[in-house]
ZAZA-465023 format. One line per 2 residues: number of its first residue (from 1); for each residue x, y, z of N, C-alpha, C. Coordinates in steps of 0.05 Angstrom, whole numbers, plus 5000, padded with zeros to 4 digits. Each point is the difference from the previous one (the first is absolute). Layout:
# residues N
NUM	X:Y:Z:X:Y:Z:X:Y:Z ~ ...
//
This chain:
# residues 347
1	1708:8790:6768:5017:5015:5019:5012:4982:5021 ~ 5017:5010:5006:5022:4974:5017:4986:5007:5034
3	4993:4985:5003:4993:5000:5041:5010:4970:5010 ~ 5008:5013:5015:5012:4965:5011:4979:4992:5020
5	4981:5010:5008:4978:4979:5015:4983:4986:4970 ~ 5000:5016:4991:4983:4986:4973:5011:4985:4976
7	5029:4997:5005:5021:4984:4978:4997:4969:5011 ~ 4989:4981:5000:5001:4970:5010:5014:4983:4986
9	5013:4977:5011:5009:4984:4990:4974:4978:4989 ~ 5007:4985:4968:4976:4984:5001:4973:5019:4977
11	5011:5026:5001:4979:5019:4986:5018:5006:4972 ~ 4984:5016:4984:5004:5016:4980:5040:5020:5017
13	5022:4984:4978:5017:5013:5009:5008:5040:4992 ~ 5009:5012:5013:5008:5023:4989:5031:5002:4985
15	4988:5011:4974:5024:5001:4980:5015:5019:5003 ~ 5027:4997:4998:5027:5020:4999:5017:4998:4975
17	4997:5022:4974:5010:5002:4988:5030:5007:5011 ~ 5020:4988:5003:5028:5009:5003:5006:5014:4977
19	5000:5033:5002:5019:5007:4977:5029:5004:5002 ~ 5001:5006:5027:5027:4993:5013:5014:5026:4981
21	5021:4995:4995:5010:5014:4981:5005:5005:4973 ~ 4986:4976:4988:4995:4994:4980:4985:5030:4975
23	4997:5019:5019:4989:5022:4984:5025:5017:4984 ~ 5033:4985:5011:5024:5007:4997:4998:5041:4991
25	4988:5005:5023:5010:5030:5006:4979:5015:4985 ~ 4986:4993:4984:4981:5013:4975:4978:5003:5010
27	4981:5020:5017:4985:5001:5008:4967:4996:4984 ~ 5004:5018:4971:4979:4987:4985:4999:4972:4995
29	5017:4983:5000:5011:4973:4994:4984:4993:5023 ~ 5009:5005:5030:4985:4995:5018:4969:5001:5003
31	4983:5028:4987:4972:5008:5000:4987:4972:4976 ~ 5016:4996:4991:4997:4978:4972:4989:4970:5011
33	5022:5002:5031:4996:4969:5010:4985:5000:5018 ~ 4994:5017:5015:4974:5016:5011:4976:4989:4992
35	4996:5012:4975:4966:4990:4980:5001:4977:4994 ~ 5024:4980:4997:4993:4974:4994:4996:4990:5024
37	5020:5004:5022:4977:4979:5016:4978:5006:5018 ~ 4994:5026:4990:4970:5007:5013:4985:4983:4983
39	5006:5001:4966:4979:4987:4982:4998:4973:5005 ~ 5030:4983:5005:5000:4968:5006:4992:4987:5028
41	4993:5021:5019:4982:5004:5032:5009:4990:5011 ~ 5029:5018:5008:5016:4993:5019:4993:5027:5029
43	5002:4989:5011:4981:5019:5028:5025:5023:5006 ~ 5029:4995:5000:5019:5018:5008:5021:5002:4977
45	5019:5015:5005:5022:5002:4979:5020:5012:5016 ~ 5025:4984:5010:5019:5004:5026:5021:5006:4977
47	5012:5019:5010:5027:5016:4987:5023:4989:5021 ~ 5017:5012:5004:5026:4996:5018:5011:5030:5004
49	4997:5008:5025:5020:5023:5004:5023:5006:5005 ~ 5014:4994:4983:5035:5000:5009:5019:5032:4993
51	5012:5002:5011:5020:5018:4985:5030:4999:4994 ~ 5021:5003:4990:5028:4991:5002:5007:4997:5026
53	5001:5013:5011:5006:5003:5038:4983:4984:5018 ~ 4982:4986:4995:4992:4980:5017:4991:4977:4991
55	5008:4985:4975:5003:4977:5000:5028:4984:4994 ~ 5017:5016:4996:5024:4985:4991:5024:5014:5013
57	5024:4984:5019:5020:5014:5011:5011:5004:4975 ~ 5030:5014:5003:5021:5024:4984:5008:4974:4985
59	5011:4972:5020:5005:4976:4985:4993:4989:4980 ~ 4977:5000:5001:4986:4983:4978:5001:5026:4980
61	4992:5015:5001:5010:5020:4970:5023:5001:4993 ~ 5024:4992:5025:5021:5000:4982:5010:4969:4985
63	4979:4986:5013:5005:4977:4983:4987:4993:4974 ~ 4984:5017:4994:4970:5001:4981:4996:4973:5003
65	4984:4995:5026:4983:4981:5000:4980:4986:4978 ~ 5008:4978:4986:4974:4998:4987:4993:5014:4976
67	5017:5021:4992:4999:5010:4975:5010:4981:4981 ~ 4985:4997:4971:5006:4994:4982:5014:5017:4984
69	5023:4986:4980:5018:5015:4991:4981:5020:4969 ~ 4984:4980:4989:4985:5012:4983:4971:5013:5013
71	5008:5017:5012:4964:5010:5012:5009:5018:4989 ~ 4973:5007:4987:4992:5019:4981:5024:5017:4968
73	5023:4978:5008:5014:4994:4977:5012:5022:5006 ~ 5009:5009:5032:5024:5022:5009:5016:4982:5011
75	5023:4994:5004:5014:4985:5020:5012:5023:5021 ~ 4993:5035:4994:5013:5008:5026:4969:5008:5011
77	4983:4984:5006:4976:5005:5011:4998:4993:5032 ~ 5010:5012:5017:5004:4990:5026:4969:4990:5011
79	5003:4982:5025:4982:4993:5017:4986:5024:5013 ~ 5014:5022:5007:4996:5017:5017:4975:5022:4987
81	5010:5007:4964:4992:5007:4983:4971:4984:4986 ~ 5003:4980:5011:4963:4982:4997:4983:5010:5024
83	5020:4991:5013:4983:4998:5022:4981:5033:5004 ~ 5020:5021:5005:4989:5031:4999:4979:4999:4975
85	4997:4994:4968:4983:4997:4987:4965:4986:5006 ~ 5011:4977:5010:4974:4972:5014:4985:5014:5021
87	5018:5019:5011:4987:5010:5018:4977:5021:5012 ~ 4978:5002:5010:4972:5019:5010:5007:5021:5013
89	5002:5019:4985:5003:5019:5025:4981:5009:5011 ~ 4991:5024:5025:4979:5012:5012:4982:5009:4987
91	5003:5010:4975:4988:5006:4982:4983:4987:4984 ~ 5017:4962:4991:4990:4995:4986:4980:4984:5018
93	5005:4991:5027:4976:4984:5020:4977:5018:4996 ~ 5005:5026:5001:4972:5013:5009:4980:4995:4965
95	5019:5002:4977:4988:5000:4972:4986:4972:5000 ~ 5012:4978:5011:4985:4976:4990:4982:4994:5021
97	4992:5007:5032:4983:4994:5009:4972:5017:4992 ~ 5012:5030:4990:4979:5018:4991:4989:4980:4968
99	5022:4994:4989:4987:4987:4973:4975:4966:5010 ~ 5021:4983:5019:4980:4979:5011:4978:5016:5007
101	4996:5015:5018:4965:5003:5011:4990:5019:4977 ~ 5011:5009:4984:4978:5001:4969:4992:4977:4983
103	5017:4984:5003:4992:4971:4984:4978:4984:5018 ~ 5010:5003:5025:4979:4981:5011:5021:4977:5011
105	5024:5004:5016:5014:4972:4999:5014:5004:5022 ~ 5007:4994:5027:5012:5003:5017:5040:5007:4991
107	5010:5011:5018:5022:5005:4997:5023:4990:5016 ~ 5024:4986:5001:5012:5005:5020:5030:4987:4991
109	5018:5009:5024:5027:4996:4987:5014:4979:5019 ~ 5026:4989:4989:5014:4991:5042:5012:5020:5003
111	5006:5014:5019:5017:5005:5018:5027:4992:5000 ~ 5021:5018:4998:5031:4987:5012:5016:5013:5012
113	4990:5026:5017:5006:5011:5023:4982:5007:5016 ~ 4999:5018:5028:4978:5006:5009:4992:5026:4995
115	5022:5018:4972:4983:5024:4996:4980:4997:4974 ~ 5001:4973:4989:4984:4987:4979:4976:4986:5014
117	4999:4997:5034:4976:4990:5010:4983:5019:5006 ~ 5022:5021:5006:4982:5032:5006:4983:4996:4969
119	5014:5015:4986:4992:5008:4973:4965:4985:4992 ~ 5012:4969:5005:4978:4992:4992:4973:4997:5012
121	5014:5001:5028:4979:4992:5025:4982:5034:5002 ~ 5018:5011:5014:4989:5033:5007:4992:5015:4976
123	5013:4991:4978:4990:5024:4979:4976:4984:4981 ~ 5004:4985:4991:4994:4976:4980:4976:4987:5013
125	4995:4994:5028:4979:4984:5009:5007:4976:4982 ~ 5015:4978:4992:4994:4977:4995:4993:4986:5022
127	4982:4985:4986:4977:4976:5016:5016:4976:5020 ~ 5024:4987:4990:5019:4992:5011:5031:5012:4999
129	5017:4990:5015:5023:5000:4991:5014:4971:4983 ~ 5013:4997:4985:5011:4974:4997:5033:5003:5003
131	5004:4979:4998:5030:4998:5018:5019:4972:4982 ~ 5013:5006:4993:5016:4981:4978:5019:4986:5012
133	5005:4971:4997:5002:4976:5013:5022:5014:5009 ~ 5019:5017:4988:5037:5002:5008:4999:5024:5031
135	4977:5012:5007:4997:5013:5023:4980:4982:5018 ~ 4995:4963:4997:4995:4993:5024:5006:4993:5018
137	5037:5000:5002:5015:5001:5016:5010:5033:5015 ~ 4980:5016:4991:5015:5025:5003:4985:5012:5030
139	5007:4997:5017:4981:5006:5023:4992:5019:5014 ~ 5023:5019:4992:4994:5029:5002:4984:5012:4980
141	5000:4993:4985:4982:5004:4973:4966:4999:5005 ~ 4998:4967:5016:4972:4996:4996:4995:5013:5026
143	5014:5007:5017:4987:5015:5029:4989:5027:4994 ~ 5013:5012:4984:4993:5024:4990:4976:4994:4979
145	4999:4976:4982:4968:5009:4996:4982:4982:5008 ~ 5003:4985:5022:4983:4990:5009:4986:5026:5019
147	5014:5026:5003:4998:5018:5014:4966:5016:4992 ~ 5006:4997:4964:4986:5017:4984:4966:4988:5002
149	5000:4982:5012:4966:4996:5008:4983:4986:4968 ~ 5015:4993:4985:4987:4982:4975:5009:4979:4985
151	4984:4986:4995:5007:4974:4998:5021:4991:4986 ~ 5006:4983:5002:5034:4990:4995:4997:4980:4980
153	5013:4994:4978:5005:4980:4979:5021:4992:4999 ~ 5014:4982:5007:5029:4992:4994:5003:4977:4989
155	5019:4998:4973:5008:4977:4988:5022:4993:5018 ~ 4999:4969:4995:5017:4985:5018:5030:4982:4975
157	5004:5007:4982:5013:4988:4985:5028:4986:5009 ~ 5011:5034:5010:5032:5000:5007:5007:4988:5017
159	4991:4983:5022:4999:5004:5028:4982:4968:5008 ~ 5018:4988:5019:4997:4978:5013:4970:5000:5021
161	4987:4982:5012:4988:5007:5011:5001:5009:5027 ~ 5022:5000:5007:5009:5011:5029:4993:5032:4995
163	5014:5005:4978:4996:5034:5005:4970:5005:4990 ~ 4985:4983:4976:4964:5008:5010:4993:5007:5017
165	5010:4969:5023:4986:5006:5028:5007:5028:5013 ~ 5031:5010:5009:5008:5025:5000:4985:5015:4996
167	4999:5005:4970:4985:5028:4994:4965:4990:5001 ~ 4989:4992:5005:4970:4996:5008:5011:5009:5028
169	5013:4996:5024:4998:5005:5021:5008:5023:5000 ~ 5021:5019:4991:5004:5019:5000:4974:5023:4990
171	4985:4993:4980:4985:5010:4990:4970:5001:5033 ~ 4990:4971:5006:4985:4999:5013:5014:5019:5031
173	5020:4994:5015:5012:5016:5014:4995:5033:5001 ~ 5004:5006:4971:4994:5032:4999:4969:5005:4987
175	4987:4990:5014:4967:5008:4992:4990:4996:4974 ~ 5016:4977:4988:4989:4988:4967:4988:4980:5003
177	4975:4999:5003:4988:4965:4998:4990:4996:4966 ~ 4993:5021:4993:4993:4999:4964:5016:4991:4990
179	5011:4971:4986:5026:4991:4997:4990:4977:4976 ~ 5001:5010:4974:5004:4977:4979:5022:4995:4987
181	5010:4975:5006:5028:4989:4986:5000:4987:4977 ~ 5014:5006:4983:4998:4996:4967:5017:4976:5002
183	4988:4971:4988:5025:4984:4995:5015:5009:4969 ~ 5028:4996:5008:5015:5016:4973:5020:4976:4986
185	5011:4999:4981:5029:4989:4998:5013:5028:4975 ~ 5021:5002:5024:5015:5031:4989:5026:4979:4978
187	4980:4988:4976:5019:4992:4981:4979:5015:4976 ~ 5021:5010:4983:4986:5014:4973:5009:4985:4975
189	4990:4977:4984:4976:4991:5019:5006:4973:5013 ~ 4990:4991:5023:5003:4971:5005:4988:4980:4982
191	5019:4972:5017:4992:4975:4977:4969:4996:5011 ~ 4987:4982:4993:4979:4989:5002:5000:4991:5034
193	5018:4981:4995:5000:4978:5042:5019:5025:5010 ~ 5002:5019:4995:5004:5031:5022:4976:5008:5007
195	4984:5000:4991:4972:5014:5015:4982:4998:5012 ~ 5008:4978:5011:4984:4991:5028:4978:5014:5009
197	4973:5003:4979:4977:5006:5009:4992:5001:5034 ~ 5009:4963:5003:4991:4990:5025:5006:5017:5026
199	5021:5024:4989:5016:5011:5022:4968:5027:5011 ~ 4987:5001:4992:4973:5014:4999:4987:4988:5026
201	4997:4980:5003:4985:4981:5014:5021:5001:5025 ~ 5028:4993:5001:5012:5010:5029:4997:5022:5000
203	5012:5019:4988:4998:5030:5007:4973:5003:5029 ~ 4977:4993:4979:4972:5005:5015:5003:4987:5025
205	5009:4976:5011:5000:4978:5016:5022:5017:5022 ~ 5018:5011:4986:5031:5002:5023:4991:5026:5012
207	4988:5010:4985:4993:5032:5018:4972:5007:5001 ~ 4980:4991:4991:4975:5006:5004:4992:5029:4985
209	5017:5009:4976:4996:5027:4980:4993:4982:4979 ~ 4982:5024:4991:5003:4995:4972:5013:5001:4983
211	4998:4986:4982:5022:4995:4979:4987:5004:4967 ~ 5022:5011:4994:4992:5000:4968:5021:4999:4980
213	5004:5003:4975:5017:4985:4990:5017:5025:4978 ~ 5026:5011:4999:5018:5013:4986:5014:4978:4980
215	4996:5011:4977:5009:4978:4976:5014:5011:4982 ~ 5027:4983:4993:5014:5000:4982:5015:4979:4973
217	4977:4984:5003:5002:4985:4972:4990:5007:4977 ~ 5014:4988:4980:4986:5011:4975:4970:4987:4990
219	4976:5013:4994:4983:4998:4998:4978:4993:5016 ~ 4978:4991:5002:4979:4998:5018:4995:4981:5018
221	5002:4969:5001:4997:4984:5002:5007:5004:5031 ~ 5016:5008:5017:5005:5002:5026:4985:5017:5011
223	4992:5020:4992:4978:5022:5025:4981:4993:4992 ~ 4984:4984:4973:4978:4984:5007:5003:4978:5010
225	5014:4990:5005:5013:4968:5017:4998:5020:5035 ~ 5000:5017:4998:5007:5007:5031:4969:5016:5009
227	4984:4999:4979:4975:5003:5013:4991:4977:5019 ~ 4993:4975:4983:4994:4975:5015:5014:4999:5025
229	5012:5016:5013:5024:5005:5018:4983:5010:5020 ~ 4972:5021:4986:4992:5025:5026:5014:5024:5010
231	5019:5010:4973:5009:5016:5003:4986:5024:4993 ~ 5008:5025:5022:4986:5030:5004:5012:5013:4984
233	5022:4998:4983:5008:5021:4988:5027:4981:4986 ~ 4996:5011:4973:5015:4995:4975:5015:5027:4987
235	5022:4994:5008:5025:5020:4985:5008:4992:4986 ~ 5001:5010:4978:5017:4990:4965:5005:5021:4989
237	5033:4999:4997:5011:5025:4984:4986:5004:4968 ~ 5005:5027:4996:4978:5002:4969:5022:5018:4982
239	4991:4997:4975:5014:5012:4983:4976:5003:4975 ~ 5012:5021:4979:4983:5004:4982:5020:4982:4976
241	5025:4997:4998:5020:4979:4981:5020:4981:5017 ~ 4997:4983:5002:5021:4983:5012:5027:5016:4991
243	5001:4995:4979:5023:5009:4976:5015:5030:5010 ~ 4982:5009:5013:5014:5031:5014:5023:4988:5011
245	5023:5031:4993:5016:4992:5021:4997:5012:5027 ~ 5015:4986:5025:4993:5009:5021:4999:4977:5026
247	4997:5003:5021:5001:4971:5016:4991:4978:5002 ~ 4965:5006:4998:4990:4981:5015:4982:4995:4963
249	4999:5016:4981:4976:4992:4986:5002:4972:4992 ~ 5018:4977:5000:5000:4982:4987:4983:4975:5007
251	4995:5004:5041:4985:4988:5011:4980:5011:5001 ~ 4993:5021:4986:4976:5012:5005:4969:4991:4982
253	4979:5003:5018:4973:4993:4982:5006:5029:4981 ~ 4992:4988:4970:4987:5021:4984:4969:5004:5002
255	4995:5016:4998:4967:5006:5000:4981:4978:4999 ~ 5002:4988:4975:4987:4969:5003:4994:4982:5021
257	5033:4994:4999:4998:4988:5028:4989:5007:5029 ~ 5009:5023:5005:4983:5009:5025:4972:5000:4995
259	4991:5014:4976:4967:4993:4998:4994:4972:5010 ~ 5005:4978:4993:5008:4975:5000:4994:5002:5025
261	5015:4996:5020:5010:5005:5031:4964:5015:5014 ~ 4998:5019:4984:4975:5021:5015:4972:4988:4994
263	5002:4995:4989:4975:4984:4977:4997:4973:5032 ~ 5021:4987:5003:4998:4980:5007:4986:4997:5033
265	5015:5017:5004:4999:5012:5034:4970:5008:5001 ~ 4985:5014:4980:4981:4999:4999:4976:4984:5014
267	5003:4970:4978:4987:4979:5002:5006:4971:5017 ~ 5039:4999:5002:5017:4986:5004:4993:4985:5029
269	4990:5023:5015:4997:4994:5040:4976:4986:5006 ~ 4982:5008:4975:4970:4994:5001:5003:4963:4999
271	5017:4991:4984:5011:4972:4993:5008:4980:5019 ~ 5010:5024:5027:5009:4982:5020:4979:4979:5013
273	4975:5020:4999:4982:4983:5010:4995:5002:5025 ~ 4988:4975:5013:4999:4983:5030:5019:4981:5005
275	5005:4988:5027:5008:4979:5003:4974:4984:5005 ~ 4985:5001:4997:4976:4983:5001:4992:4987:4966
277	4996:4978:5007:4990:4988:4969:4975:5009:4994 ~ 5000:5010:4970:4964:5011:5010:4994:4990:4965
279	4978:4992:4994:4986:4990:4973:4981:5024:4989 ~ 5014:5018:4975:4980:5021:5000:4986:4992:4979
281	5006:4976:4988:4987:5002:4978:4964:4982:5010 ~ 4983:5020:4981:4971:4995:5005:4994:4962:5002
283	4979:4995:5003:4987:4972:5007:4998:4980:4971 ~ 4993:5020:4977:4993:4991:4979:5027:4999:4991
285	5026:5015:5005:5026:4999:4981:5011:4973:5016 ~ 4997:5002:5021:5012:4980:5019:4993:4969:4986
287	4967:4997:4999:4982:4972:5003:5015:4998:4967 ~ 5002:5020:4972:5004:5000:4978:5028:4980:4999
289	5028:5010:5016:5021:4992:4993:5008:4967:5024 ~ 4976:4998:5023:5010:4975:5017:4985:4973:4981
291	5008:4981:5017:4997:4973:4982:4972:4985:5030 ~ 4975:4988:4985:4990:4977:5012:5010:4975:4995
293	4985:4984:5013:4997:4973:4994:4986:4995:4985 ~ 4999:4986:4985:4983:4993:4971:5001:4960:4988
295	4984:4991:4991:4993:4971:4989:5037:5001:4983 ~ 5014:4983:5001:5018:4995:4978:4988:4977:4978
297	4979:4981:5008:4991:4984:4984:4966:5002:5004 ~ 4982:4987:4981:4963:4995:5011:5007:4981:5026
299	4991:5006:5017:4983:4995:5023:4989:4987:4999 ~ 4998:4974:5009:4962:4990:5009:4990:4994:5015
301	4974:5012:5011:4988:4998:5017:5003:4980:5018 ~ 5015:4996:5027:5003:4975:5017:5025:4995:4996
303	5023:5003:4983:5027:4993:5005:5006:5024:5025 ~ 5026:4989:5008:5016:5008:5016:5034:5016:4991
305	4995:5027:5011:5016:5023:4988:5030:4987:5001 ~ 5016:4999:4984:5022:4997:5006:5023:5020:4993
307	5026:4997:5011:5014:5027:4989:5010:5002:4962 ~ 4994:4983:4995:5003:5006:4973:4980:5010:4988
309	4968:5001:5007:4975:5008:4993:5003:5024:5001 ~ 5017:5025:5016:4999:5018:5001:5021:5025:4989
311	4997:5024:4992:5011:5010:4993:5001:5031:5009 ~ 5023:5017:4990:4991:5026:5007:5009:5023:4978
313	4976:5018:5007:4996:5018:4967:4988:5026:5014 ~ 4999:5015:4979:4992:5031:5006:4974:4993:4987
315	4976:5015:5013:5005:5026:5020:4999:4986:5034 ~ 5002:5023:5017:5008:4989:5030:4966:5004:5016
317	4978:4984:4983:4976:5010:5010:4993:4980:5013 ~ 5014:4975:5002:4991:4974:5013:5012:4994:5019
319	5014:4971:5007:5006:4998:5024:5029:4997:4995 ~ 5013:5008:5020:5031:5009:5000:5020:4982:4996
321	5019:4995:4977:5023:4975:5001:5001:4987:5030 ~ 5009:5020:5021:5007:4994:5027:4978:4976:5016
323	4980:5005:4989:4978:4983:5013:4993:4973:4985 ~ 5024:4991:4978:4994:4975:4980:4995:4975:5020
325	5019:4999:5035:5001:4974:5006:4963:4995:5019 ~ 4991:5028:4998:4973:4983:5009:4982:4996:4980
327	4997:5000:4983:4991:4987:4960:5010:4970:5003 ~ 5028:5004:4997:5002:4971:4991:4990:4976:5027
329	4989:4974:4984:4989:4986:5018:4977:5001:5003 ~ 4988:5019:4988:4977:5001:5005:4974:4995:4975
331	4980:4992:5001:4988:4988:4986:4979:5022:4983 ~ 4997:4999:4966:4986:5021:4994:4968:4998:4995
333	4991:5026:5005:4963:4997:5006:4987:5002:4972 ~ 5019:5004:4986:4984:5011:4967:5023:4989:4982
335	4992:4994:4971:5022:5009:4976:5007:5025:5002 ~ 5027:4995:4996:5011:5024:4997:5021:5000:4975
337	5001:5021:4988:5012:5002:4974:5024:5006:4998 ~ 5022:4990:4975:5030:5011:5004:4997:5030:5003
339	5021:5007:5013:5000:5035:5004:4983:5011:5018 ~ 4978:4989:5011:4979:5005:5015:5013:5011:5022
341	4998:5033:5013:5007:5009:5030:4987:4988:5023 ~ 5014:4990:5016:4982:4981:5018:4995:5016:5017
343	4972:4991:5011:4988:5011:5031:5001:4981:5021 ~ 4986:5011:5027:4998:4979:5014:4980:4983:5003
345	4976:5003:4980:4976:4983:4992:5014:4982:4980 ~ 5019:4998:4990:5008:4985:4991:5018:4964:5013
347	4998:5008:5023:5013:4970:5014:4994:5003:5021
//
């Protein structure tokens, strides 16, 4: 369950299935992606609450933004006409958080007005709000839910770090100190030297929030690359077919993969360790794999050790390579045999 006193950086991260919209309007389709990543143990499953009227001006529909000419093999398939499809209505929020707390899986959506913060906040009880990189410049936006008294998630993709700082102050200003910032890159998907892991490590440094990591490359290798990071929370869009049509499934984890991802988070933080050097391995594995000093040739009684007389071999039960220059020079009290581990009764 999501609590932000109990979410740490450095710990076991919390997983966010992005289904985003990826359930392309089909609500059983949606209950479908639901059970997989409750099964692949992903802790939440974040929807998007949009509707035609508050994510896109009259412009961009009349430009069909971004429509492909072959989507779904209509060419008079307007933007406006996806978009009203893609979309949750009141109805369908209340079906899939009733379906999450039968599965066992937290629920929650973004927001892209403030009667979608109501919705989710006042009616819905989600645990956080999250807030998508293209409203972190929006400042009227985050005053109103920094208003709503729960903790705040915002990806930082879109947006320089001037306006981070902004909206962290705006947020802290209106009674938000619960404040985890997602490092993002809002490319679907970016190259490789776009994803500046490292940007994890300022984030934490420039504002003193926590940080966790929103991902959009294809396959795994980056949100387990962004554990070793100490990141509190891992967002990765999900899909049940890449191959769907629709926006986002192409960057999306399939089931596998996110198992992959959950599996890892698991065990993955445990790895970080200490910054302290520490030797766990027992006395006997230790003495088994170090090297003594040992005869390289017979000995005889009354010569004098020299550095070629000596050698070094396993096991580490004698006296230490490091200690060869007080040996040599020195004269021996017994025969001693090739291979023989030397003591200090010996010279």
């Amino acid at each position: 369950m999501f609590d932000y006193n109990k979410i740490h950086e450095f710990e076991k991260p919390y997983i966010i299935a992005e289904i985003g919209s990826n359930h392309n309007g089909d609500m059983d389709l949606a209950k479908k992606m639901i059970d997989e990543a409750k099964r692949c143990g992903a802790d939440c499953v974040k929807f998007q609450s949009w509707s035609k009227d508050t994510i896109f001006s009259e412009k961009v529909y009349k430009d069909n933004y971004f429509l492909r000419d072959d989507y779904r093999n209509r060419t008079d398939y307007t933007l406006k006409e996806i978009v009203d499809e893609y979309s949750i209505d009141r109805n369908d929020h209340y079906l899939l958080k009733e379906y999450c707390d039968k599965v066992g899986i937290e629920f929650n959506s973004t927001p892209f007005s403030k009667a979608e913060v109501d919705l989710l906040v006042d009616e819905l009880n989600v645990p956080f709000i999250k807030i998508a990189s293209m409203d972190l410049n929006n400042i009227p936006f985050l005053t109103y839910v920094a208003g709503k008294g729960k903790p705040v998630v915002i990806s930082t993709g879109l947006c320089g770090l001037a306006d981070v700082s902004d909206a962290v102050d705006c947020l802290r200003k209106n009674g938000c100190e619960e404040i985890i910032l997602l490092h993002c890159v809002s490319i679907y998907p970016p190259a490789d030297d776009m994803v500046n892991l490292n940007n994890i490590d300022m984030l934490r440094n420039t504002f003193g929030c926590k940080v966790g990591y929103s991902d959009h490359t294809i396959g795994t290798v980056a949100p387990l690359l962004s554990m070793a990071k100490g990141v509190c929370i891992i967002e990765k869009h999900f899909t049940l077919d890449k191959n769907m049509v629709g926006w986002d499934h192409k960057v999306s984890a399939n089931p596998e993969e996110l198992e992959i991802i959950c599996n890892a988070a698991k065990v993955g933080y445990k790895m970080l360790g200490s910054y302290q050097k520490v030797v766990n391995e027992d006395e006997e594995r230790r003495n088994a794999f170090k090297r003594s000093i040992v005869a390289a040739r017979a000995i005889k009684c009354g010569e004098i050790i020299t550095e070629d007389d000596i050698d070094f071999k396993r096991p580490g039960t004698g006296i230490e390579p490091k200690y060869y220059s007080f040996i040599v020079g020195r004269k021996a009290t017994r025969d001693i045999q090739k291979d023989c581990i030397l003591s200090r009764e010996d010279f």
